[in-house]
C-alpha positions, 0 to 999 in steps of 0.5 A: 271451165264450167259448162252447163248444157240446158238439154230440155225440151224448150230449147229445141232441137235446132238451138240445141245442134246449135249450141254443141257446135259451138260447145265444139269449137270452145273445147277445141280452141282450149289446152285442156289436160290434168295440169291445163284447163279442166272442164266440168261439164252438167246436163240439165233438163227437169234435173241436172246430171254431171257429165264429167267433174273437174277431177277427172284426168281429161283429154280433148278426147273427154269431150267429143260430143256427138251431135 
């Protein structure tokens, strides 16, 4: 699963909260694992930054996201 997060400033800090709530609850409701789901996660503002690759060994754990 690829997830793209827009982080600029455009979007706001409500829609932001917004979106990582339910970014959240995607990956709690996924079997993610090195033989299941695999998530690729970028960040994107003026430019993009790799979060995690689909490569890395991943748990949920990867993707507790602080809001």
């Amino acid at each position: 699963m690829g997830i793209i997060i827009d982080s600029s400033d455009s979007i706001g800090l409500q829609n932001f909260l917004v979106m990582i709530t339910n970014l959240k609850s995607v990956v709690q409701m996924t079997d993610v694992g090195p033989t299941r789901t695999r998530i690729g996660l970028i960040e994107y503002s003026s430019y993009a930054r790799l979060i995690t690759s689909f490569a890395h060994s991943q748990t949920q754990g990867v993707f507790k996201v602080k809001s």
